[in-house]
N, C-alpha and C positions, 0 to 999 in steps of 0.2 A: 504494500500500500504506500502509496507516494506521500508524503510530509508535506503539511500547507507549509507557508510562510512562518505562522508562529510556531508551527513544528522545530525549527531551526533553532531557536533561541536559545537553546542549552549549546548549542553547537560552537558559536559565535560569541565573543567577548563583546562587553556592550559597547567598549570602545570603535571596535567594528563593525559594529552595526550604525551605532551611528553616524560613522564617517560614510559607510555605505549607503544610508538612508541621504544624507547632506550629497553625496555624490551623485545620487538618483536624481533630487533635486534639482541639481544645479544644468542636468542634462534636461532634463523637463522645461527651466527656464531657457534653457540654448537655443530647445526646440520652439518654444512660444517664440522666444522673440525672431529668430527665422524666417516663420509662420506671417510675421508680421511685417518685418522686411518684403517677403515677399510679396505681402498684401500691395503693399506701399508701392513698389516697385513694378507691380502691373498694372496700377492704376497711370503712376508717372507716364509708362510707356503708351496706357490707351490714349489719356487726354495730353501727352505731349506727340500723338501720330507717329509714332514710334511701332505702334502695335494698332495695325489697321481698324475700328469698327465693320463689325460685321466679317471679320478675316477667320478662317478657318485652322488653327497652328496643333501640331503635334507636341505633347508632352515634353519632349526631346527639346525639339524646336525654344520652349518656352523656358526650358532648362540654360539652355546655351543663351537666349535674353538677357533672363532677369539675375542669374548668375546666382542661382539659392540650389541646395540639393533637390533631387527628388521627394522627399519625406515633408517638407516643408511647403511647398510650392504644390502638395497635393492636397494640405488643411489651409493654404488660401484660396486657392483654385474654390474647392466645398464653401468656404464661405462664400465668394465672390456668386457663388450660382446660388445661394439660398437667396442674396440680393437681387438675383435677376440680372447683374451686367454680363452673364456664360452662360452657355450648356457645356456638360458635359457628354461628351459622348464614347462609355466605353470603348477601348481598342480601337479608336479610331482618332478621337481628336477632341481640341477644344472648339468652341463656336459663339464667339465675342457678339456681342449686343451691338448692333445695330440702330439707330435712333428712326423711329416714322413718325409719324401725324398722331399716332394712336398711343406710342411712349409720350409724345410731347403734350396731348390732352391730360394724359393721365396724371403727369408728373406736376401739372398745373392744376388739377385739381385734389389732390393731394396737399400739395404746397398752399394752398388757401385753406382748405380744412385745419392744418398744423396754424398757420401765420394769423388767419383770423381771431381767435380768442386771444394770442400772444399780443397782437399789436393794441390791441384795447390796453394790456395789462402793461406795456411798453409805455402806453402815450400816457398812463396812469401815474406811473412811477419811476420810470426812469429818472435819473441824475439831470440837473442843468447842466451840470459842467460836462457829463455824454452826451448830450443833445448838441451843444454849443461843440463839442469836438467833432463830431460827425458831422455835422452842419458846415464846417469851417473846411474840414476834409473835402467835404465835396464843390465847395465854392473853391479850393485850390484846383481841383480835376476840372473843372470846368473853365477856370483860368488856362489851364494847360493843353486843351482840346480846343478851344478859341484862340489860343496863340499859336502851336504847334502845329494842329493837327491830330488824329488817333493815329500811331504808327506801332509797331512790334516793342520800340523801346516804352511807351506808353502803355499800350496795354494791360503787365501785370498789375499797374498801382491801379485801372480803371476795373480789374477784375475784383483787386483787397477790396475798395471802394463797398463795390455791390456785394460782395460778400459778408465781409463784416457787421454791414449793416444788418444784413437779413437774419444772420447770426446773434445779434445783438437782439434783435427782438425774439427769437425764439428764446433766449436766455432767460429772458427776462418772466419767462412761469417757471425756472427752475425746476424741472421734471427732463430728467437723465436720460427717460427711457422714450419722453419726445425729443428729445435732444439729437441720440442716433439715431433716430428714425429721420431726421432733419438731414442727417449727416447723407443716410442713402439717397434722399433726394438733391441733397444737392452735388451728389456722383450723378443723375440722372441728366440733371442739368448740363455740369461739363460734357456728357456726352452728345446732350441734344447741340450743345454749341460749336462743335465740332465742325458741321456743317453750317453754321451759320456765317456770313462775312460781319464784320463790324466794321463799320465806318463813322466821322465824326456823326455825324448828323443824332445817328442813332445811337449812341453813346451819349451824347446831348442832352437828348431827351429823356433816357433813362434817369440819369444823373438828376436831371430836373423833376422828374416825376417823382424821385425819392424826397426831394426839396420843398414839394408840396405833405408829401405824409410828413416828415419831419417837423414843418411849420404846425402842422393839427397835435402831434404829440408836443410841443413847445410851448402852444393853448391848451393843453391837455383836454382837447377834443377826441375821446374815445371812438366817438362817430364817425370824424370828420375823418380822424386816423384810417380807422378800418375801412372807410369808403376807399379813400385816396390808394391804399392798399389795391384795393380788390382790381379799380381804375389800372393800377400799374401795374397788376399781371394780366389784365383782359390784354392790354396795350402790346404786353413784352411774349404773350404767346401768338398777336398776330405777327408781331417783327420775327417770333422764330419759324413762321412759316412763310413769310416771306408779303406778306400783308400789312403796308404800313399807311 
């Protein structure tokens, strides 16, 4: 009859057990954090075009990429498909997420379910001094897209911009578990944007459009908030389809 685990402990001096257990451990965290590198690392390559939307890659393939072992790169892979951005498809391949009309409705209305109650409780309570920073933030980008132009080196700070902000009001009901769920859409988003072109114009008015909600949480207008809100994704899912 084969000995469990605690069968062993007469066998084993505690000292090495312990160290064995701490050892197990520490390979357990090696693994996690791998897992998560990897995570990280597939994402960089999807929304840096690195790793085509919609592209078809072999395990191998994805190994030789993102430059993590196999063991690790197959519990972010599993995550990645519980989120919806893969399939997997035994023995044969993986099969990246693709953005259509029908991810980018979905993902918009989603993101109004989550943002709607937040931005009431944003325009409610937030900080002056956050208001008056993000405020200021965006009158800088807007200075910088009226002088410059939108180009590549513009960009990333036009991206923190909008992101920050949207992130800021989901913070602001402190609940973890709407938090990453915030998180997978807004992976949904970089995918839908993929294909989208930015140019000033439309940068402009995003930027403006947050300027108006901003101004309703400033009056701490709840109403005015969440209207102006709602106005600014009706607005930002016609530009992602090309409807402006």
């Amino acid at each position: 009859m084969s000995r469990r685990r605690s069968d062993r402990s007469d066998l084993i001096s505690p000292q090495a057990g312990a160290a064995s257990e701490a050892a197990e451990r520490e390979a357990e965290s090696v693994t996690v954090s791998l897992s998560e590198v990897a995570y990280e690392r597939i994402l960089d390559r999807l929304f840096g075009r690195e790793l085509p939307a919609g592209a078809f890659v072999s395990q191998n393939d994805l190994v030789k990429l993102i430059g993590v072992p196999v063991a690790p790169l197959r519990d972010a892979l599993r995550v990645l498909q519980t989120e919806g951005l893969l399939t997997i498809h035994p023995r044969s391949g993986i099969r990246f997420l693709k953005a259509d009309f029908e991810l980018a409705r979905n993902t918009y209305q989603l993101r109004g379910i989550l943002e709607r109650p937040a931005v009431r409780v944003f325009a409610e309570t937030a900080s002056v001094e956050l208001l008056d920073a993000i405020i200021a933030r965006h009158h800088r980008g807007i200075a910088t897209l009226e002088s410059v132009g939108f180009s590549p080196e513009v960009a990333p700070e036009m991206v923190a911009i909008d992101s920050a902000l949207h992130f800021e009001i989901i913070g602001a009901l402190g609940n973890p578990l709407i938090g990453s769920t915030y998180q997978r859409v807004h992976n949904y988003l970089q995918l839908i944007r993929l294909d989208r072109t930015l140019t000033t114009p439309i940068v402009l008015r995003t930027l403006r459009e947050h300027l108006v909600l901003l101004d309703a949480c400033k009056a701490r207008d709840a109403d005015g908030a969440e209207a102006a809100l709602q106005s600014h994704f009706s607005n930002a899912l016609q530009r992602t389809l090309g409807i402006f």
